[in-house]
C-alpha positions as CSV (number, residue, x, y, z in Angstrom):
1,X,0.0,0.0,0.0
2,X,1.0,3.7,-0.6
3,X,1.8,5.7,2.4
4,X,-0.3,8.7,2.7
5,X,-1.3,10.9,5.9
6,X,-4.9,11.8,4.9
7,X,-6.0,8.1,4.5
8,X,-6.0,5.2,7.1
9,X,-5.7,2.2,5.0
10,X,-5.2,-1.7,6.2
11,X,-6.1,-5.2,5.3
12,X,-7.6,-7.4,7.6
13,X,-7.4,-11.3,7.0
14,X,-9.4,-14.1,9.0
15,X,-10.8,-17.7,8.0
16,X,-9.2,-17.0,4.8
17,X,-10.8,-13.8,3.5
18,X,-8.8,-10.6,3.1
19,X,-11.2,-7.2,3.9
20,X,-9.3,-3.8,2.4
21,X,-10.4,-0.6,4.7
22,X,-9.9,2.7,3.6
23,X,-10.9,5.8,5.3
24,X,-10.2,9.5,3.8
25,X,-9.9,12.0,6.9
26,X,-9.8,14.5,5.7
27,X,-12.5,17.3,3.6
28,X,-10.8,16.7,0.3
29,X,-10.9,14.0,-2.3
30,X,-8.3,11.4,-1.7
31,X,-6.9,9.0,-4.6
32,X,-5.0,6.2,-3.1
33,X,-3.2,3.4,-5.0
34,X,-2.7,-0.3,-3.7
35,X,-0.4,-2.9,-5.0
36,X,-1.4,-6.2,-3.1
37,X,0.7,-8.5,-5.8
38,X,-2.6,-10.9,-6.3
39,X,-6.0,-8.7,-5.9
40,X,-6.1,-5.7,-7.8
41,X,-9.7,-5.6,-7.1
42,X,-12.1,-5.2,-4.2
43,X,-15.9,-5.9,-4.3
44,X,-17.5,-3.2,-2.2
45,X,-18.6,-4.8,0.9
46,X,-19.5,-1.3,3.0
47,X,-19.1,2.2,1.3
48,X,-20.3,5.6,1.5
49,X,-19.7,5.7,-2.4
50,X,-19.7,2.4,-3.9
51,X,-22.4,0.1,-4.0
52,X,-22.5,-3.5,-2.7
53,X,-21.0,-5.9,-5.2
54,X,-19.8,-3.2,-7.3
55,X,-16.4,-4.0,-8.1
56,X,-13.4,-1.5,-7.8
57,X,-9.9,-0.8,-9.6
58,X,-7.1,-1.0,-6.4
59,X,-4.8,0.8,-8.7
60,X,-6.5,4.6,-8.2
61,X,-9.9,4.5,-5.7
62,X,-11.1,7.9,-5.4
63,X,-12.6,8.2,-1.7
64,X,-15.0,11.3,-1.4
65,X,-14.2,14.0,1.5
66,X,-14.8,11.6,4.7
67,X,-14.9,8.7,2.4
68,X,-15.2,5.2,3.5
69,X,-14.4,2.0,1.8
70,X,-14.4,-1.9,2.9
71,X,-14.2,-4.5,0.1
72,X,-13.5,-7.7,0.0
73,X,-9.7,-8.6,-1.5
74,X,-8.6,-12.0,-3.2
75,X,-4.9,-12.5,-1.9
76,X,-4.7,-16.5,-2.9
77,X,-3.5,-15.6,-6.3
Protein backbone atom coordinates (compact mmCIF):
# COMPACT_ATOMS: atom_id res chain seq x y z
CA UNK A 1 0.00 0.00 0.00
CA UNK A 2 1.01 3.66 -0.63
CA UNK A 3 1.83 5.66 2.38
CA UNK A 4 -0.27 8.73 2.75
CA UNK A 5 -1.27 10.89 5.94
CA UNK A 6 -4.95 11.77 4.90
CA UNK A 7 -5.97 8.14 4.46
CA UNK A 8 -5.96 5.24 7.13
CA UNK A 9 -5.72 2.22 5.03
CA UNK A 10 -5.19 -1.65 6.24
CA UNK A 11 -6.09 -5.18 5.30
CA UNK A 12 -7.61 -7.43 7.57
CA UNK A 13 -7.43 -11.31 6.98
CA UNK A 14 -9.41 -14.07 9.01
CA UNK A 15 -10.83 -17.73 8.00
CA UNK A 16 -9.19 -16.98 4.83
CA UNK A 17 -10.85 -13.81 3.47
CA UNK A 18 -8.81 -10.56 3.14
CA UNK A 19 -11.16 -7.18 3.87
CA UNK A 20 -9.30 -3.82 2.44
CA UNK A 21 -10.45 -0.63 4.69
CA UNK A 22 -9.92 2.65 3.65
CA UNK A 23 -10.88 5.78 5.26
CA UNK A 24 -10.22 9.51 3.78
CA UNK A 25 -9.92 12.02 6.87
CA UNK A 26 -9.82 14.53 5.74
CA UNK A 27 -12.55 17.30 3.56
CA UNK A 28 -10.83 16.69 0.32
CA UNK A 29 -10.91 14.02 -2.25
CA UNK A 30 -8.27 11.42 -1.66
CA UNK A 31 -6.85 9.03 -4.56
CA UNK A 32 -4.96 6.20 -3.14
CA UNK A 33 -3.25 3.44 -5.03
CA UNK A 34 -2.67 -0.32 -3.67
CA UNK A 35 -0.39 -2.91 -5.03
CA UNK A 36 -1.43 -6.25 -3.08
CA UNK A 37 0.72 -8.54 -5.79
CA UNK A 38 -2.59 -10.91 -6.29
CA UNK A 39 -6.01 -8.67 -5.94
CA UNK A 40 -6.11 -5.67 -7.83
CA UNK A 41 -9.67 -5.56 -7.12
CA UNK A 42 -12.10 -5.17 -4.20
CA UNK A 43 -15.85 -5.90 -4.28
CA UNK A 44 -17.47 -3.21 -2.21
CA UNK A 45 -18.63 -4.77 0.92
CA UNK A 46 -19.50 -1.30 3.03
CA UNK A 47 -19.05 2.19 1.35
CA UNK A 48 -20.32 5.56 1.48
CA UNK A 49 -19.68 5.74 -2.42
CA UNK A 50 -19.73 2.44 -3.89
CA UNK A 51 -22.39 0.10 -3.97
CA UNK A 52 -22.46 -3.49 -2.67
CA UNK A 53 -21.05 -5.94 -5.21
CA UNK A 54 -19.77 -3.20 -7.27
CA UNK A 55 -16.39 -3.97 -8.12
CA UNK A 56 -13.40 -1.49 -7.75
CA UNK A 57 -9.92 -0.85 -9.57
CA UNK A 58 -7.07 -0.97 -6.40
CA UNK A 59 -4.80 0.82 -8.68
CA UNK A 60 -6.52 4.64 -8.19
CA UNK A 61 -9.90 4.51 -5.73
CA UNK A 62 -11.13 7.95 -5.44
CA UNK A 63 -12.63 8.21 -1.74
CA UNK A 64 -15.04 11.28 -1.40
CA UNK A 65 -14.20 14.04 1.48
CA UNK A 66 -14.80 11.61 4.72
CA UNK A 67 -14.89 8.72 2.35
CA UNK A 68 -15.21 5.17 3.54
CA UNK A 69 -14.42 2.00 1.77
CA UNK A 70 -14.43 -1.88 2.95
CA UNK A 71 -14.19 -4.52 0.12
CA UNK A 72 -13.50 -7.72 -0.01
CA UNK A 73 -9.74 -8.60 -1.47
CA UNK A 74 -8.55 -12.04 -3.20
CA UNK A 75 -4.94 -12.50 -1.93
CA UNK A 76 -4.74 -16.48 -2.95
CA UNK A 77 -3.48 -15.57 -6.26
Amino acid sequence: MSPDDNVLAFVQTASGKSVLVALNFTSRPQTVSFNLQAGQQATTALSSFSKAGQSNNLKDLALPPFGTFVGQVDLSR
